[in-house]
N, C-alpha and C positions, 0 to 999 in steps of 0.2 A: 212406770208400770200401769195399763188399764187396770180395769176391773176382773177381769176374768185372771189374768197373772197373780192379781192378790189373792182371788179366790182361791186358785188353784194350787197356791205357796201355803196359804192359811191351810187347807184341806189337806195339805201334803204331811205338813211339820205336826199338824195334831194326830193325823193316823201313826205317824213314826211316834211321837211321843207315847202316845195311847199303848201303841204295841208295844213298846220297848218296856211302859211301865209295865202293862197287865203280864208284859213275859216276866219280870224280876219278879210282879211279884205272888207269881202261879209255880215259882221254884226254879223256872227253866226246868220242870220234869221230862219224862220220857217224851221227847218231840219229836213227832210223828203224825205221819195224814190221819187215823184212827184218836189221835190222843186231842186233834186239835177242836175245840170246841167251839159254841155258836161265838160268845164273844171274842175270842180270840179269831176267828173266820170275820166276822164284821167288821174290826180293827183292820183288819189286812186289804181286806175290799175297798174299804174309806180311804188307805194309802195309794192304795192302785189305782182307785179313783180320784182321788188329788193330783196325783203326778201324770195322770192324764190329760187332766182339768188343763194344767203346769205347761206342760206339752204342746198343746192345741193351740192355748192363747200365746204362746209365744211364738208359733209360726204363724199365724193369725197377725200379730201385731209386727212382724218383719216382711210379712205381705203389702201390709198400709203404708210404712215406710217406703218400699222398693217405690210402689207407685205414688205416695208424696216426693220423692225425689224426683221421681222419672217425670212429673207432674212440674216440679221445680227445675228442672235446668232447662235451657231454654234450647229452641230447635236449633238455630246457629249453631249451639256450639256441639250440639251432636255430628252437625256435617262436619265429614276432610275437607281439607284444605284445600 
């Protein structure tokens, strides 16, 4: 895993934690677009932005792949026979 995959796994797992806590321990009351407040809004952004973060660098890092292989095999054996 680069650096941006860490990032965006670290970013990801703390906003889910963050929210899961702060919802246990705000009641789970009446949950609703009106009820949900600044930190609870923050918490959820931070996840959404994690797992985008998540998202990116792992298409990002199966791009450099394609083209270090494609970079690695050799033209011969791309041609028929």
């Amino acid at each position: 895993m680069n650096n941006g995959t860490k990032a965006g796994f670290v970013i990801f797992v703390a906003g889910l934690v963050l929210l899961l806590g702060y919802g246990f321990y705000s009641g789970l009351q009446n949950i609703s677009i009106e009820s949900i407040d600044t930190i609870g809004l923050i918490l959820l952004v931070l996840t959404i932005v994690g797992l985008l973060i998540l998202f990116i660098s792992i298409i990002l890092e199966q791009q450099e792949g394609k083209k270090k292989m494609k970079n690695e095999i050799k033209k011969e054996d791309l041609e028929p026979w």
